[in-house]
DOVO-868053 format. One line per 3 residues: their letters; for each residue z, y, x of C-alpha. Coordinates in pm, whole numbers. Layout:
<pts>
a> Z,Y,X ~ ...
</pts>
This chain:
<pts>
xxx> 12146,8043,9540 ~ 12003,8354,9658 ~ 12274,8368,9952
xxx> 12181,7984,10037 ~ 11828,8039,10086 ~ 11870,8305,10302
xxx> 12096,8102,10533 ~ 11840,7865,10599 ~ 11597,8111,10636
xxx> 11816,8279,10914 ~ 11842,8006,11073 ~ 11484,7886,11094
xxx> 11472,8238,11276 ~ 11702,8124,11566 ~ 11904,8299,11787
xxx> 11655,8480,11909 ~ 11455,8617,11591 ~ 11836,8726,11517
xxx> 11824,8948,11810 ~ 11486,9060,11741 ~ 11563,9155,11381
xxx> 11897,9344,11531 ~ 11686,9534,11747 ~ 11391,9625,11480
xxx> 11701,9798,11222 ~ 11865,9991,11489 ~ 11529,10124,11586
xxx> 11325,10109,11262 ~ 10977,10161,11403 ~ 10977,10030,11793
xxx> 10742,9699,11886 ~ 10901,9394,11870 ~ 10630,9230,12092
xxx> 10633,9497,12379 ~ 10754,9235,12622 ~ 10451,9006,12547
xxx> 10223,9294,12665 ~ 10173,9155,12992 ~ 10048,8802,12825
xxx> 9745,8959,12610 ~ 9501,9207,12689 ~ 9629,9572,12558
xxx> 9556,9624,12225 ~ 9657,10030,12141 ~ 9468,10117,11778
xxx> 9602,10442,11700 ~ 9910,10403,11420 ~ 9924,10706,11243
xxx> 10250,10869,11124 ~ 10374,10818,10774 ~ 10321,11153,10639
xxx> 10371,11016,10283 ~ 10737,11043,10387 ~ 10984,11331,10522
xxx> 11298,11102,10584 ~ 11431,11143,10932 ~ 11419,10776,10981
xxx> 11435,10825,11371 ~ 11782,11014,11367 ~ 11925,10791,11042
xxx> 11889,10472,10866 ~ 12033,10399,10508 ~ 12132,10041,10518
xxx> 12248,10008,10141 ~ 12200,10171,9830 ~ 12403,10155,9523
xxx> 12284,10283,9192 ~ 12521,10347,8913 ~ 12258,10465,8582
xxx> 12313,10601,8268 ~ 12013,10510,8040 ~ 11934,10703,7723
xxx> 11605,10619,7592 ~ 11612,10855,7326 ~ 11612,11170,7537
xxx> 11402,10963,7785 ~ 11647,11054,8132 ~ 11861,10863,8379
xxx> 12174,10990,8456 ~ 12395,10860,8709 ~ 12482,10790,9121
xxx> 12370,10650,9425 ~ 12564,10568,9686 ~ 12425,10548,10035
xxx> 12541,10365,10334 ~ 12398,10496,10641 ~ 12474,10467,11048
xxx> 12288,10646,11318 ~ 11990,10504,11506 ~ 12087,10773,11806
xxx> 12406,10684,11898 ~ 12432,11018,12111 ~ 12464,11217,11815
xxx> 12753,11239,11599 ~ 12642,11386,11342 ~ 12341,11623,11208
xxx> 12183,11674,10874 ~ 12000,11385,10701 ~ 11648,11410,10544
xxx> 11554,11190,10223 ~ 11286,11189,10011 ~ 11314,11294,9677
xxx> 11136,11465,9376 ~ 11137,11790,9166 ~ 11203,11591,8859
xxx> 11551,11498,9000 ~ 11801,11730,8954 ~ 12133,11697,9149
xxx> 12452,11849,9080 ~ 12644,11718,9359 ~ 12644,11556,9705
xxx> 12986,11448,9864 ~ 13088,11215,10170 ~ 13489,11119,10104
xxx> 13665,11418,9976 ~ 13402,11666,10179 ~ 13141,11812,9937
xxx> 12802,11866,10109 ~ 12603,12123,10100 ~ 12220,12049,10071
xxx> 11880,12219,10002 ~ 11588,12035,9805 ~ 11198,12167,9863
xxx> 10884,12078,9815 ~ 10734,11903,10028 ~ 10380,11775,9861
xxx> 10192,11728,9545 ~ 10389,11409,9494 ~ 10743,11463,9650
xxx> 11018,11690,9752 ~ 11221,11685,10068 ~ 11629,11652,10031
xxx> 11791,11781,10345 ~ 12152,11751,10332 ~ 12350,11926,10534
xxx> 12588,11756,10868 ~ 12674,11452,10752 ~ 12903,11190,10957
xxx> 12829,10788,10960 ~ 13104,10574,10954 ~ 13312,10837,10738
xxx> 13242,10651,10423 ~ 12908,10687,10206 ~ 12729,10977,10045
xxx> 12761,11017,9682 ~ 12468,11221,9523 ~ 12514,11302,9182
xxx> 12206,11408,8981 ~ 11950,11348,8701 ~ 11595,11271,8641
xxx> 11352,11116,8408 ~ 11216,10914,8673 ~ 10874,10996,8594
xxx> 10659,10863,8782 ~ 10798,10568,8890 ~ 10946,10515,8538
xxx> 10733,10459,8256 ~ 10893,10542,7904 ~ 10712,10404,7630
xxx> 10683,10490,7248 ~ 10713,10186,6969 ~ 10357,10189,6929
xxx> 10291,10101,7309 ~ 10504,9766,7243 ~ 10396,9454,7101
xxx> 10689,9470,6797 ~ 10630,9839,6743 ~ 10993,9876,6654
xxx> 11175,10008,6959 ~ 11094,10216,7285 ~ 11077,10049,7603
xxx> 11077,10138,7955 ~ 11053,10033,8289 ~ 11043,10125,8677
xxx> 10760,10035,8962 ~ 10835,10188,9303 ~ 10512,10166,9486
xxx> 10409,10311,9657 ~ 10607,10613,9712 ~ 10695,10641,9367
xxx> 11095,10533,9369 ~ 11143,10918,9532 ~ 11179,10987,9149
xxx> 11383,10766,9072 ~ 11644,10838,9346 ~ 11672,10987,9671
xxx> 11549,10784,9979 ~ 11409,10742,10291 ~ 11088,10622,10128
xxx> 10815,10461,10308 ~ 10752,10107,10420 ~ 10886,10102,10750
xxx> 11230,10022,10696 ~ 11442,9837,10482 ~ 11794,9798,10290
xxx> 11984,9601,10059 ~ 12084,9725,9701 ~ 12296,9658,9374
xxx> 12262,9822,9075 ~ 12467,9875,8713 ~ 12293,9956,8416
xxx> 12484,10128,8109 ~ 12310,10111,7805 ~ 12315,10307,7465
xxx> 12160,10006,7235 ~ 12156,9652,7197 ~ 11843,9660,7482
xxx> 11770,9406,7742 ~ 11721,9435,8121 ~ 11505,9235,8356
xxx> 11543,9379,8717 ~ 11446,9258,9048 ~ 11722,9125,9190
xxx> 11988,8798,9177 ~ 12198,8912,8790 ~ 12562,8980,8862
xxx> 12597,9003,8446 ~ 12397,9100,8189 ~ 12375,9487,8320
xxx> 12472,9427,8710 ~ 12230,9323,8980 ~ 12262,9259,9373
xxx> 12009,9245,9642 ~ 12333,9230,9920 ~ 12220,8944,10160
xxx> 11847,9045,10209 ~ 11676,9389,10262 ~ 11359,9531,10078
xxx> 11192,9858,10148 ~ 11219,10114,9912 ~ 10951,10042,9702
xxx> 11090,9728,9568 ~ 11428,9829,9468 ~ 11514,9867,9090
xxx> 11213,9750,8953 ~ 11337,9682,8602 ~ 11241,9672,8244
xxx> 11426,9747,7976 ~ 11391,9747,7630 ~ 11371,9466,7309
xxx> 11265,9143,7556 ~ 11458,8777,7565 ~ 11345,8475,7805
xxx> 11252,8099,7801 ~ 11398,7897,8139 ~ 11083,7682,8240
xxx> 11226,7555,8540 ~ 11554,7539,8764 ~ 11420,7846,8901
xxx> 11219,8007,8685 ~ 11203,8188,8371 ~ 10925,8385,8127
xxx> 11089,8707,8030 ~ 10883,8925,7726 ~ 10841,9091,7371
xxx> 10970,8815,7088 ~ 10605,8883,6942 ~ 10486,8695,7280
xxx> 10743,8525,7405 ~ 10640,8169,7294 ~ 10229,8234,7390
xxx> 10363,8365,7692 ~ 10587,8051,7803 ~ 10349,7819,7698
xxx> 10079,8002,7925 ~ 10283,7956,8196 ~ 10533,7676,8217
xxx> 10293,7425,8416 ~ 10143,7632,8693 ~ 10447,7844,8810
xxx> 10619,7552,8981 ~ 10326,7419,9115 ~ 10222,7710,9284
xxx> 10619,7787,9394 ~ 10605,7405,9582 ~ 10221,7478,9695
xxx> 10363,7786,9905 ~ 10594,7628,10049 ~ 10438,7383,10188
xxx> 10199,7635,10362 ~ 10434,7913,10451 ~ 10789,7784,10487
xxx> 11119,7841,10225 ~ 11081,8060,9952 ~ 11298,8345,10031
xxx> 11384,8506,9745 ~ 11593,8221,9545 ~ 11464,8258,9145
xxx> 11115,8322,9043 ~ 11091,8485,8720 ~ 10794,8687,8537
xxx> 10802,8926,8240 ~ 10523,9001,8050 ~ 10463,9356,8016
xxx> 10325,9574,7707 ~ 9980,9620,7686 ~ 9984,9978,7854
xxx> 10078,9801,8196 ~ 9810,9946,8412 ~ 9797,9644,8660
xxx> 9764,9281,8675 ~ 10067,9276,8837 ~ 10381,9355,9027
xxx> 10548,9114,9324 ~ 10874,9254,9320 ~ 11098,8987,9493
xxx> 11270,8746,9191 ~ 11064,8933,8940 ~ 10725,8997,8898
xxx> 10555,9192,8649 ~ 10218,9061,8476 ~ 9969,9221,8270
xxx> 9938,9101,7897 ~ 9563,9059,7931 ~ 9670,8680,8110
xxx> 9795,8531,7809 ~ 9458,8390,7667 ~ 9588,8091,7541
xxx> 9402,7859,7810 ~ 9562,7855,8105 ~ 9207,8043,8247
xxx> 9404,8325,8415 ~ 9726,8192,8538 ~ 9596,8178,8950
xxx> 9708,8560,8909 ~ 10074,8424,8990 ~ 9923,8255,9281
xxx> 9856,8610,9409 ~ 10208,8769,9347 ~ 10398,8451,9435
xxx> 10182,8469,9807 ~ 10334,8831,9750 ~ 10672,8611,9873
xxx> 10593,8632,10217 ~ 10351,8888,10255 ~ 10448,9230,10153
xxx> 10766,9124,10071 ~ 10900,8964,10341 ~ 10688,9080,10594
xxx> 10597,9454,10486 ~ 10292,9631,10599 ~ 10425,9922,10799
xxx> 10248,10211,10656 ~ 9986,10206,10333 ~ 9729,10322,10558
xxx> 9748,9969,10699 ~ 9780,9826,10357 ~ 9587,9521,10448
xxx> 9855,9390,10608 ~ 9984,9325,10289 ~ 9706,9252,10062
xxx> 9467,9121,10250 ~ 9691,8813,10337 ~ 9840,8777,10026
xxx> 9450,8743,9921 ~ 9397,8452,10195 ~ 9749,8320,10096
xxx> 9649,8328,9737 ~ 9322,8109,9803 ~ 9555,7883,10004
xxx> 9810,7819,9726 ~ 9479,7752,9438 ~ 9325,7548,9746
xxx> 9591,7317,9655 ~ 9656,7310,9307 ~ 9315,7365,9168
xxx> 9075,7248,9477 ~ 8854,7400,9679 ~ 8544,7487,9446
xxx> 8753,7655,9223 ~ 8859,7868,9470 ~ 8565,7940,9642
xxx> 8377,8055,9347 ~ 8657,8285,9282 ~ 8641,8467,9640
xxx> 8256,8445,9587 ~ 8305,8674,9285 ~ 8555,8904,9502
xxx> 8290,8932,9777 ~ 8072,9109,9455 ~ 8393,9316,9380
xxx> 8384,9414,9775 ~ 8025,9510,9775 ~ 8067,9717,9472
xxx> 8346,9906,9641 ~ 8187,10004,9973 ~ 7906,10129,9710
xxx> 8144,10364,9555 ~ 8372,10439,9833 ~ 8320,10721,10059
xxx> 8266,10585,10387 ~ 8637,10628,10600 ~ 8783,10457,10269
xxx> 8590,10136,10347 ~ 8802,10082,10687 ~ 9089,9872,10699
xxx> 9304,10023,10864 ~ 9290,10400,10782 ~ 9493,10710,10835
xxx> 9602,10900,10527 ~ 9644,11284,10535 ~ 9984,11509,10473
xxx> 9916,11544,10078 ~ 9716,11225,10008 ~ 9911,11018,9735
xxx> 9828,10638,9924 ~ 9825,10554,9529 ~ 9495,10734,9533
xxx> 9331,10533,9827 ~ 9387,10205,9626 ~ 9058,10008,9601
xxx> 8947,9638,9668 ~ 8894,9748,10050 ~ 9228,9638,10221
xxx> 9204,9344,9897 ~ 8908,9153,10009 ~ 8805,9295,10311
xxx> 9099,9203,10415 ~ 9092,8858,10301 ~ 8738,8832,10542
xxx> 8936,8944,10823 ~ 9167,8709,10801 ~ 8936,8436,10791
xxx> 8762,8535,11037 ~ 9040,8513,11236 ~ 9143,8173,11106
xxx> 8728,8063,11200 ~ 8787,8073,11583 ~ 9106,7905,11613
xxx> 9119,7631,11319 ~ 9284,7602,10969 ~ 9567,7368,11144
xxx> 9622,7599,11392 ~ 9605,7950,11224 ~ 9847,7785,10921
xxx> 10056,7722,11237 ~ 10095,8051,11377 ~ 10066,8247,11058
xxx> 10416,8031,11006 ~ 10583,8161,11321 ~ 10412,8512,11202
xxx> 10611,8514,10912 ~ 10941,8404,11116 ~ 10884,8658,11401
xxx> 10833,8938,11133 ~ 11095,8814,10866 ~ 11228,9105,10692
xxx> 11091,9354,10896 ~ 10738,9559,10889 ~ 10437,9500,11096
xxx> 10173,9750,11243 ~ 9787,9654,11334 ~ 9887,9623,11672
xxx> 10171,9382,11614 ~ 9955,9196,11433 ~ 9684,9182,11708
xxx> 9981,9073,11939 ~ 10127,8798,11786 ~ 9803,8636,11732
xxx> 9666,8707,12107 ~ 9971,8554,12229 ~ 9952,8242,12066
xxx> 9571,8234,12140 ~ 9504,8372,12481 ~ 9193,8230,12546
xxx> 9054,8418,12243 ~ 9152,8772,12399 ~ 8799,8893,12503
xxx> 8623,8742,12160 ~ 8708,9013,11938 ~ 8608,9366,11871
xxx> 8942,9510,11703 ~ 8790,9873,11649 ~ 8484,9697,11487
xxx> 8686,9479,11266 ~ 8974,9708,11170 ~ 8829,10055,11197
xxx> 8480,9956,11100 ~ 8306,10121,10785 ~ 8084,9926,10526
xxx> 8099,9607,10455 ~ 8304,9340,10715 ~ 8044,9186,10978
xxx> 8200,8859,10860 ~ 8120,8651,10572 ~ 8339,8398,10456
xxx> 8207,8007,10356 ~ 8148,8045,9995 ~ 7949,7714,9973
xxx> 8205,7511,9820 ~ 8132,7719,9506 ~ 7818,7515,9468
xxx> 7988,7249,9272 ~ 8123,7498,8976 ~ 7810,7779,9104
xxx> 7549,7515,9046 ~ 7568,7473,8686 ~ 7566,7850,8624
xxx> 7279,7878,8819 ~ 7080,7624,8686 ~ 7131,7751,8325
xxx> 7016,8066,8400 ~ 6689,7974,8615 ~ 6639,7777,8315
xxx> 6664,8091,8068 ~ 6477,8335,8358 ~ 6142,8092,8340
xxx> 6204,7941,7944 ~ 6467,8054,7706 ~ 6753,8107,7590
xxx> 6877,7674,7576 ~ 6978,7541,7235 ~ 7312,7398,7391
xxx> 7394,7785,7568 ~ 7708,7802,7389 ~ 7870,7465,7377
xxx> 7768,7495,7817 ~ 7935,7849,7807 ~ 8250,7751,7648
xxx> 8329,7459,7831 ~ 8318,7716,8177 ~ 8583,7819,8351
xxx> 8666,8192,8327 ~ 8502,8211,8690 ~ 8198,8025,8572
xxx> 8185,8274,8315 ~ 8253,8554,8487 ~ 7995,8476,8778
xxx> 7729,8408,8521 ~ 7798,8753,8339 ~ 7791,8945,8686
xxx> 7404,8765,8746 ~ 7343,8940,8425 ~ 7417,9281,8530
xxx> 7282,9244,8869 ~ 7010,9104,8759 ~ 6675,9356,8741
xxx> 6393,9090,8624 ~ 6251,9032,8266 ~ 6471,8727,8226
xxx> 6532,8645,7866 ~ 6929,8695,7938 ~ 6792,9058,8029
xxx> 6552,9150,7874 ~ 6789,9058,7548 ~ 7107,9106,7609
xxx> 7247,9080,7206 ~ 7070,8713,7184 ~ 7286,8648,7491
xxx> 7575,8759,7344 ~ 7519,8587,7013 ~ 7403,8305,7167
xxx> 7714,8205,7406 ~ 7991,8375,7157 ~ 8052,8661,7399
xxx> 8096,8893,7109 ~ 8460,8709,7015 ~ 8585,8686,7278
xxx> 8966,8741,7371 ~ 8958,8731,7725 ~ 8938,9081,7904
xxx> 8733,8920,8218 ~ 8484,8883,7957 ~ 8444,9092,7794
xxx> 8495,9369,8018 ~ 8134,9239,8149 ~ 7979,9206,7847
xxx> 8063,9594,7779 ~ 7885,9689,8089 ~ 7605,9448,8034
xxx> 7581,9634,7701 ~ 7616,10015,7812 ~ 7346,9908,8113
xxx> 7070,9843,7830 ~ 7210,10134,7659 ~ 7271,9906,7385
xxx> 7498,10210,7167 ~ 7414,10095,6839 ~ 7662,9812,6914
xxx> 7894,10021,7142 ~ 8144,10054,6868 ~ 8277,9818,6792
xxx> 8257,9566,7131 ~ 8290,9848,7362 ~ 8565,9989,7132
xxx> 8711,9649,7012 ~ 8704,9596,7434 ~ 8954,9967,7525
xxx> 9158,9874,7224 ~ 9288,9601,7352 ~ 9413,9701,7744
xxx> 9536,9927,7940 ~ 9465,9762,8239 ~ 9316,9986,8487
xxx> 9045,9701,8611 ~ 8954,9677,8265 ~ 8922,10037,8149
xxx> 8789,10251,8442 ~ 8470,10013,8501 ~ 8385,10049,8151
xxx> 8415,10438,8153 ~ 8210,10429,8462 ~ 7938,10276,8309
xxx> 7957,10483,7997 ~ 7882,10751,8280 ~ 7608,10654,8349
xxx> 7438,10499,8039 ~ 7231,10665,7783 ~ 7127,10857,7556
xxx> 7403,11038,7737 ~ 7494,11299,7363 ~ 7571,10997,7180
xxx> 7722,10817,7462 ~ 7939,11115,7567 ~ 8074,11190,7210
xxx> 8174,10854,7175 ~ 8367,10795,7545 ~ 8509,11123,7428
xxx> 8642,10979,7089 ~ 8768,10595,7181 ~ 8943,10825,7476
xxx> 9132,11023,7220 ~ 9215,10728,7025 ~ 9355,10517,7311
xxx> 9489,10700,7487 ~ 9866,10755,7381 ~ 9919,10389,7512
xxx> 9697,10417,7812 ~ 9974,10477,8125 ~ 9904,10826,8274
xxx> 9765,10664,8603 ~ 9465,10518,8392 ~ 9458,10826,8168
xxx> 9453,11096,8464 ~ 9156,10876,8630 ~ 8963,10879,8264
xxx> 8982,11263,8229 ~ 8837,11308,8559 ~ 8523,11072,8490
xxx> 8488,11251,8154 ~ 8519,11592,8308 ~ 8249,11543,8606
xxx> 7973,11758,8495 ~ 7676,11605,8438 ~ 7391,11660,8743
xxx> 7099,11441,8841 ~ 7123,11199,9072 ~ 7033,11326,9441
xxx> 6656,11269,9619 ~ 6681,11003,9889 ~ 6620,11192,10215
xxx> 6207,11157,10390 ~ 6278,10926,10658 ~ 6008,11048,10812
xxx> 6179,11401,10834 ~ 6316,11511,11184 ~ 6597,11762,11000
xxx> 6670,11453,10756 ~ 6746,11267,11031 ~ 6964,11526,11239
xxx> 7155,11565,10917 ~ 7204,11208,10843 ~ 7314,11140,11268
xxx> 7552,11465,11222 ~ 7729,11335,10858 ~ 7828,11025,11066
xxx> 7933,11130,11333 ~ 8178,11316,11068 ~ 8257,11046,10852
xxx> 8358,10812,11198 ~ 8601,11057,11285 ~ 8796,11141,10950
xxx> 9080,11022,10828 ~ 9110,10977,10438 ~ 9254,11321,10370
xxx> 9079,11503,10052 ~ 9135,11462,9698 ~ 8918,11200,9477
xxx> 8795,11027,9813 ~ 8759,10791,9538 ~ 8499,10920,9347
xxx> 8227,10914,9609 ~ 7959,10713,9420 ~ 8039,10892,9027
xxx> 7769,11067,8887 ~ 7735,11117,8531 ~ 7358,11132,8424
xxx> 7170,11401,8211 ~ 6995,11276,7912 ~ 6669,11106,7930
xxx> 6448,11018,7674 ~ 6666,11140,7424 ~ 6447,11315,7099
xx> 6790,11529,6973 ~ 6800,11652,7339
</pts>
């Protein structure tokens, strides 16, 4: 099926996307659009280098890999080959030594190329990978073989019993990006280019494996007849998990303790949204659509790997309230997937369209309120991370320094900023026409990557008399928040009820009828109302009172992390501790998800009285953390370790050396590229006691 689809996609391409496509593999990185130069104004943003990477991809290009694995869960390691098919980009050399990325947790015994064993070095090369140079190696005279073992840490993720729902077996599984795979095997790792892949698990135990990528048998997968970039090859889980088919193409992989809750969640809306993208973007490319539910460690909400993505447990609430995260990875389909962003410093390419596909697909299937009030409530999400970001991180299109893990520069920036670029773009030229050539977008850059400028190209050239209305550098180098707001008045008609009820409880009271209004909300309604809460500053009586709130609209039983990830905050804002443990508490227990954990620990931060506050972060830390995954548990230990200090003195406006200072910090700031540790962390102060009689 898989083979079929890609046919058809091919040949929507035509001949001469087929010689395009030719032309991007031989040369990896060159502009497919250079000949259209002379139709739009020049557009030259600078592209930075991929430093995240040290593969030679201008001298070779591996065009398959094949990965032959050996799990043992028991001593927690991978043991195995990969085969590498490779062919030279500069024909004029016949040879010369090829560079891969790699890691110091693989360990390779052996490298050979036919019956010639090859010698090769392995060094660091920084905090997060090693570089694998091996030594005069000849295309066409049959593949490398590299022999070695690792524990794949940190793209794999090996889990104890307790970290799974059945809490009888371990688990494990593998998530590549962003330049994580480098541990799993060596590659030429980074976005840029792409290859196919197959893949044959051997297996101790009676395990399961899900993997991304059409099943050859019940241990053997194939990716032969499309091409991926690194970071989306052998994505897999493995451990006690079975399936439910929901549709011709689609299944619900997870636990047996979830499997029904799980299928039930999800057999009406993944089918829908599958037709609903379609219809807007062209053929699904990838053939099958399945998910698997992950344990409830999983750090994310989820995972697009092409035929599989991964979801967070936290959207299995029973209602059907959360499910518009598949909207997301299925939009994933075309953007990202199909059409990859080039480097992660331009990771908006990815994300930021996915986010406007996303809204497109619910559009559809759910209507246009809905899915305005849920980009209203990103828009909060956006301001609250140009709050906390240093300033460079707030760009869009960014340049990431030599030992910069991109993982670390992951924020809502290049999420929803990105989504308000691209409807921007879409407000000068018409939803018709911008669904139109985001279509031929998506042909043009079919399995390929895509750099801001190609971007600015394609969309120049099919709207020339647009050329001299936009200022790139503002909108894609720009700090802050984007000077473009989208059209979130369609909200009004899901917005206006929240609103009214609480005017109505800012002038009066609390209503008798709070609850029964509450519950019949949609999470978003919810989750809007709860965010006027803690923005809110007044003496409202939803303020000034926070536990009749809570008792009043149920928030205190609730099972749904959106909500009561808010209500925790609302809590720790009034410095409500005496009822910390157990809704804060009951609140950590439950996730690992890093959107739900890191928010609250940021607010414990900063909430008071800061001894008893402090000794309890400290303690539901220690308790949680054995299933927490180490991303979410590295990011905790460095909010619990920032020593305390007050918050600083706004600057006299009125002071010339102020002033100076402020003009000279940025000027800085609009010249540096994201290249320090914990750029992160910009807005993260944890308070001193106040008013505290122990203290």
């Amino acid at each position: 099926e898989t083979t079929h689809q890609t046919k058809k996609l091919r040949q929507a391409l035509g001949k001469k996307q087929e010689k395009m496509h030719s032309l991007f593999t031989r040369l990896a990185a060159s502009s497919l659009v250079d000949n259209e130069k002379s139709r739009v104004a020049a557009v030259d943003l600078p592209i930075p280098e991929d430093v995240s990477s040290c593969a030679n991809i201008d001298v070779f290009l591996v065009r398959h890999y094949s990965f032959r694995w050996r799990v043992d869960m028991e001593k927690r390691q991978i043991r195995g080959t990969v085969n590498l098919r490779f062919e030279r980009v500069d024909a004029s050399r016949k040879k010369g030594d090829l560079v891969l990325d790699a890691h110091e947790n693989i360990k390779i015994s052996k490298i050979s190329q036919g019956s010639t064993v090859k010698k090769f070095e392995q060094k660091k090369y920084c905090d997060f990978g090693d570089e694998l140079i091996i030594r005069e190696v000849i295309p066409c005279s049959g593949d490398l073989i590299i022999e070695y073992i690792t524990s794949g840490q940190p793209a794999v993720n090996w889990l104890n019993p307790q970290q799974t729902f059945g809490g009888m077996k371990s688990m494990c599984y593998a998530m590549g990006q962003p330049c994580m795979n480098r541990a799993l095997f060596p590659s030429q790792d980074c976005p840029r280019v792409r290859a196919s892949w197959d893949i044959n698990f051997i297996l101790h135990g009676d395990e399961k494996v899900a993997c991304a990528a059409p099943r050859i048998s019940d241990t053997a997968f194939a990716m032969k007849e499309q091409t991926v970039p690194v970071y989306l090859m052998a994505n897999f889980v493995i451990g006690r998990i079975e399936y439910r088919e929901i549709s011709h193409r689609s299944a619900v992989w997870a636990e047996p303790e979830i499997i029904d809750a799980a299928a039930s969640e999800f057999s009406n809306c993944i089918e829908l949204y599958l037709q609903a993208g379609e219809e807007l973007f062209g053929t699904y490319p990838w053939g099958r659509y399945d998910i698997i539910i992950m344990p409830k460690s999983f750090a994310f909400g989820g995972m697009e790997s092409p035929t599989l993505t991964f979801l967070s447990p936290t959207l299995v609430v029973g209602d059907n309230s959360l499910t518009d995260t598949i909207a997301h990875e299925i939009a994933h389909s075309w953007f990202g997937n199909l059409v990859t962003n080039q480097n992660w410093g331009q990771f908006y390419l990815n994300e930021g369209f996915t986010m406007y596909a996303q809204r497109c697909i619910t559009n559809k299937v759910h209507g246009l309120s809905f899915t305005a009030l849920e980009a209203k409530i990103g828009w909060a999400l956006l301001k609250d991370a140009v709050r906390d970001l240093s300033s460079p991180a707030t760009r869009l299109h960014i340049s990431i320094g030599h030992n910069i893990n991109p993982e670390d520069t992951y924020n809502d920036i290049p999420y929803e900023k990105g989504y308000a670029f691209v409807k921007y773009l879409e407000s000068f030229v018409g939803q018709r026409n911008f669904h139109a050539w985001i279509r031929q977008y998506i042909l043009d850059y079919a399995f390929s990557s895509v750099n801001s400028n190609q971007l600015i190209h394609s969309f120049l050239s099919s709207f020339p008399q647009h050329e001299h209305e936009f200022d790139w550098n503002l909108l894609l180098l720009g700090q802050g928040m984007p000077p473009y707001t989208p059209d979130f008045s369609s909200s009004l008609e899901l917005s206006g009820p929240v609103d009214d009820l609480y005017q109505c409880a800012t002038i009066q009271a609390v209503p008798c009828n709070a609850h029964s209004l509450f519950s019949s909300w949609t999470t978003y309604q919810q989750a809007y109302f709860l965010d006027k809460c803690i923005a809110e500053d007044n003496n409202s009586q939803f303020t000034k009172d926070p536990l009749a709130l809570a008792e009043a609209i149920g928030l205190r039983t609730t099972h749904n992390c959106e909500i009561s990830l808010r209500w925790s905050i609302l809590l720790l804002k009034h410095s409500l501790v005496h009822i910390m443990n157990p809704d804060v508490a009951n609140h950590l227990r439950k996730t690992g998800k890093i959107k739900f954990v890191i928010p609250v620990y940021l607010a414990l931060a900063r909430a008071q009285p800061r001894c008893i506050v402090d000794e309890f972060a400290n303690s539901i830390f220690e308790e949680t953390k054995h299933f927490l995954d180490s991303i979410v548990a590295n990011r905790v230990e460095t909010i619990l370790a920032t020593p305390i200090s007050k918050p600083p003195l706004a600057d006299d406006d009125n002071d010339e050396s102020s002033k100076r200072k402020k003009m000279k910090k940025k000027s800085k700031q609009d010249e540096i590229s994201i290249d320090t540790p914990g750029v992160g962390w910009a807005g993260l102060i944890r308070t001193p006691c106040v008013g505290c009689p122990k203290c």
